[in-house]
N, C-alpha and C positions, 0 to 999 in steps of 0.2 A: 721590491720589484715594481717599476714603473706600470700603469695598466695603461698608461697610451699605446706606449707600442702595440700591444695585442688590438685592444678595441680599434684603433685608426686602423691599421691593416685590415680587419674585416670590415668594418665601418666601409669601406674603399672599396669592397669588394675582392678577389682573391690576388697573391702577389703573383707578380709572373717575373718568371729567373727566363732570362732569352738568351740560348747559348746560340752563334753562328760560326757558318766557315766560311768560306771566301764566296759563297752562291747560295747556302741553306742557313735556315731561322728554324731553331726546335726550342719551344718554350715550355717549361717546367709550370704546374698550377694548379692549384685544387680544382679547376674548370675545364682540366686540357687532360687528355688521353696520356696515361702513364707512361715515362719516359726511361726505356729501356736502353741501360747504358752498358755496353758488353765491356766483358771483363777479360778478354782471352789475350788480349796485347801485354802480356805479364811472364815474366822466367821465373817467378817462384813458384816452386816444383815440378818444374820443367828444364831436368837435365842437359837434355839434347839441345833446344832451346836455349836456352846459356849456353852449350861450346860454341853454335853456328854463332852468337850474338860478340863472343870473345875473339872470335877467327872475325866477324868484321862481315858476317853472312844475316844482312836481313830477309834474307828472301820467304821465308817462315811468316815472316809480317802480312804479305800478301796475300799469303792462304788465309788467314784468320782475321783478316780484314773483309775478304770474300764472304768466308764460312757464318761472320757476325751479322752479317749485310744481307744475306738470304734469310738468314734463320730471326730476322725482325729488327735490330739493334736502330735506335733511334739517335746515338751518339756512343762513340767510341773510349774506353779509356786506353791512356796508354802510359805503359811502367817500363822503364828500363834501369832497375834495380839488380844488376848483375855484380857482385863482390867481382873487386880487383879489374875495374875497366873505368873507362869515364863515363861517366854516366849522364854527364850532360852534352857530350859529343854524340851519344848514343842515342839519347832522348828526341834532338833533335834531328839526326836523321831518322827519324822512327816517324817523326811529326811529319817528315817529309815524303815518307813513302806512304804514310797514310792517307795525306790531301792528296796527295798522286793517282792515289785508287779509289776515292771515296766522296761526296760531297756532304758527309755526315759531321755534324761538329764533332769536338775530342776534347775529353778528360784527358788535364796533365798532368802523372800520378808521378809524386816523389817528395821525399822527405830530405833529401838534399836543397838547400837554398839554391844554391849554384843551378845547378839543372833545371830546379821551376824558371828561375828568370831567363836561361838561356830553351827553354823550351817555347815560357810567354813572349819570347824577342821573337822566334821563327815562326808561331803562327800565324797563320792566314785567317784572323777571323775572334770570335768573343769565346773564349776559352772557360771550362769550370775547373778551377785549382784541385787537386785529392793531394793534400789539405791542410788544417791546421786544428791544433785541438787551444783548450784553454787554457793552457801555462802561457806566463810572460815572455818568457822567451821566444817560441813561437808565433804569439800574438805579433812581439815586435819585428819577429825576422820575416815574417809573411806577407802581412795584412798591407804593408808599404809595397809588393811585386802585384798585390792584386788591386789594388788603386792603383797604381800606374800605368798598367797593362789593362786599363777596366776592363777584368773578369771578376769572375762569380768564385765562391768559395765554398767547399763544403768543410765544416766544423761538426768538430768531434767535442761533445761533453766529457772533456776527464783534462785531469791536470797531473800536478809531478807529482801528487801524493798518492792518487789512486782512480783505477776506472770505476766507477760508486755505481754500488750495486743497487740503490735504492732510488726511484722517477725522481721524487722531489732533492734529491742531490746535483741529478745529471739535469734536471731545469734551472736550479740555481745558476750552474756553469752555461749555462745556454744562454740567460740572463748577462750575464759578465761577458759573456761572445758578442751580444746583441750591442751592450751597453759600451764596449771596447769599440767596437769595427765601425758603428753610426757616431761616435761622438768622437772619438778620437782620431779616424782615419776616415772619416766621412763617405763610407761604403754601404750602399743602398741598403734597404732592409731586404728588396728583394733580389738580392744577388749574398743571400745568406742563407746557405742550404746544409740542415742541419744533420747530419749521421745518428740517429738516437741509439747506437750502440748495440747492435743486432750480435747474440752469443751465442753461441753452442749449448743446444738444451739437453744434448746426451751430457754436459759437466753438471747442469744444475737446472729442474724440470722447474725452476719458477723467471729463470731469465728472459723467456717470452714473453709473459706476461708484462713482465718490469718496461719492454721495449716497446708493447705493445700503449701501456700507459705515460710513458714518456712519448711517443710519438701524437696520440691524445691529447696532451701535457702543451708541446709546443702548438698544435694546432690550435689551439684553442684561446692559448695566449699572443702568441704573434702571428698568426699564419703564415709561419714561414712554409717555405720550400723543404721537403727532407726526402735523402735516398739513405741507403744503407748496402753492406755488403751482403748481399739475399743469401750465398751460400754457408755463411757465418752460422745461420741457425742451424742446419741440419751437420756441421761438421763432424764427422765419429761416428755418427749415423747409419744402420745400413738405410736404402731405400731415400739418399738423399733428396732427390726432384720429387718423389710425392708431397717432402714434408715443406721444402723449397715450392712448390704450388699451392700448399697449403697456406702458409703463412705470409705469402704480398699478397693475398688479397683480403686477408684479417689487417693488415696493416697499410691496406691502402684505406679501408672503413675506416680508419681509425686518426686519416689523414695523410697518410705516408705517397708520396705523388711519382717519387724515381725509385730503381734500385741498379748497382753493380752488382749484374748477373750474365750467366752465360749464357749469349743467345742464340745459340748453336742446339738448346734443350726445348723441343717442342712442347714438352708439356707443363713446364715452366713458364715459359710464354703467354702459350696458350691460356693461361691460367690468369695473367694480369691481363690480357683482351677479352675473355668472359668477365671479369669484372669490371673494364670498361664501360661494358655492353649495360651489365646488372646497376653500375654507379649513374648511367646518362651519360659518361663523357664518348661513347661512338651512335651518333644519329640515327636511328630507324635503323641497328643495328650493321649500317652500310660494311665498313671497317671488315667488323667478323665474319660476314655474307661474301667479302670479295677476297678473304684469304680463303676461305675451304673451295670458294669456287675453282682459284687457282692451284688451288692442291689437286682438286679434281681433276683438272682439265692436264695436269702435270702427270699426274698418275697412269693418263688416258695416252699419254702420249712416251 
C-alpha cells in the first residue's frame, strides 16, 4: 500500500467530495456538517410503489421528495430498480421530477450500466454514482460513466469472491479502488467515497465493530469521503432507529462523514446534528439552536 495517498490527503487538509444540482453546492468532509442522504426514492419493498412505478405513475416521488426535505436530507438518492420495466427510462424521469421539486443534489442509485449513464446524461448538476465495488468488471464498466460525467462515486470494499468479514481485507480492496480510479481513469481522490460495509448486527454481534474499524482504517489512510447504508445495521432488529442513532455517531468519531438514511426519522437525524454539535462541525451550536426553535414555533402554531 502506497502511504502517499493517505499522508498528502491529510497533509492537504481534509478531502471535500462537492456534490451540485443546477442552483445548490453540498460538500462532503471531515470539516463540514454530516451529509444526510435520504434513502426513500427506492421500490425495494415497497409493493405499492412498484405498481404506481410499472402503470408509469410517479406521483409517489413527490411526496417523498417533500417528506426527505422537511425531515433534514441534505442530498437525495434515487433508485429505480423495479423487475420487468426499463429502468433507465424510469431513472430518468425520477431525476426529473426530483430537480422539479427540489434544489438538493441526487445520488444516482443503480446497478445497471445503462441507467447510470442515461441518468448521468439527464442530470442538472455534479451527481454521487451508488456505485461500484472492487471486481474488474465493475471497475471497468463504471469508473469510465463517472469520469466522463465528472461525478463522485461511492465504492464498496468486496469483490467476486467475497464481502470479507475482516478491516484489514475490506482496506486491501479500498487500496485497489484508490489505486484503480487515480491512476488509471484519473478520478480525483476526493470524488472517492468509500461504503465501509455497514451489516446487520442481529446476524453477527461483532460486524459493527469490524465497520467501525474499517471506517478508522480508511480515515486514517487516505482521508477519504465515506457514507454507508445507516439502516443496514439495525436490520432484523426490533427497536431499529434507537440502534440507527446510536451507531452514525460512533461512526462519524470514527470518521464516517455521509450516510443513506431515511430522513423522514427524527431521531435518527437528530442524532447525526447532536454529533455535529459535539464534533465542532455546527458553530456556537447555531444549526441545532435554529431547528428546535422551528419545531417550537411549529408546534405553537
Amino acid at each position: 500500500m502506497s502511504p502517499a495517498w493517505g499522508s498528502a490527503a491529510l497533509a492537504g487538509g481534509p478531502l471535500h467530495t462537492v456534490l451540485r444540482s443546477a442552483t445548490k453546492e453540498v460538500v462532503l468532509g471531515a470539516d463540514q456538517r454530516f451529509c444526510v442522504i435520504g434513502e426513500r426514492i427506492n421500490p425495494t419493498g415497497r409493493k405499492v410503489f412498484q405498481a404506481q412505478l410499472r402503470e408509469g405513475d410517479l406521483s409517489a416521488i413527490e411526496k417523498d421528495v417533500e417528506a426527505q426535505v422537511l425531515g433534514g436530507a441534505d442530498v437525495l438518492d434515487v433508485n429505480m430498480g423495479v423487475p420487468l420495466t426499463d429502468e433507465a427510462d424510469l431513472l430518468v424521469r425520477a431525476i426529473q421530477v426530483v430537480q422539479a421539486r427540489t434544489d438538493l443534489p441526487v445520488c444516482i442509485d443503480s446497478s445497471v450500466v445503462e441507467a447510470l449513464e442515461a441518468g448521468l446524461q439527464a442530470y442538472q448538476g455534479r451527481a454521487l454514482v451508488n456505485s461500484v465495488t472492487a471486481e474488474d468488471e465493475r471497475l471497468e464498466a463504471i469508473l469510465p460513466l463517472v469520469k466522463k460525467h465528472d461525478a463522485a462515486v461511492i465504492a464498496l470494499p468486496n469483490d467476486a469472491d467475497e464481502i470479507p468479514m475482516e478491516s484489514g481485507k475490506r482496506l486491501e480492496l479500498v487500496e485497489k479502488i484508490v489505486r484503480v480510479a487515480t491512476r488509471e481513469y484519473g478520478i480525483a481522490l476526493q470524488d472517492i467515497v468509500i461504503d465501509p460495509l455497514a451489516m446487520p448486527i442481529g446476524a453477527d454481534s461483532t460486524v459493527g465493530v469490524t465497520t467501525l474499524e474499517t471506517v478508522a482504517g480508511v480515515h486514517e489512510r487516505w482521508g477519504l469521503n465515506m457514507t454507508c447504508g445507516a439502516s443496514n445495521v439495525s436490520f432484523g432488529m426490533p427497536g431499529r432507529p434507537a440502534i440507527n442513532a446510536a451507531w452514525l455517531p460512533l461512526a462519524m468519531a470514527a470518521g464516517m462523514t455521509s450516510a443513506i438514511m431515511d430522513a423522514r426519522t427524527a431521531q435518527v437525524v437528530d442524532s447525526v446534528r447532536a454529533a455535529d454539535l459535539l464534533l465542532g462541525h455546527d458553530e456556537w451550536g447555531m444549526s441545532w439552536i435554529g431547528t428546535h426553535r422551528a419545531r417550537q414555533a411549529a408546534a405553537a402554531t
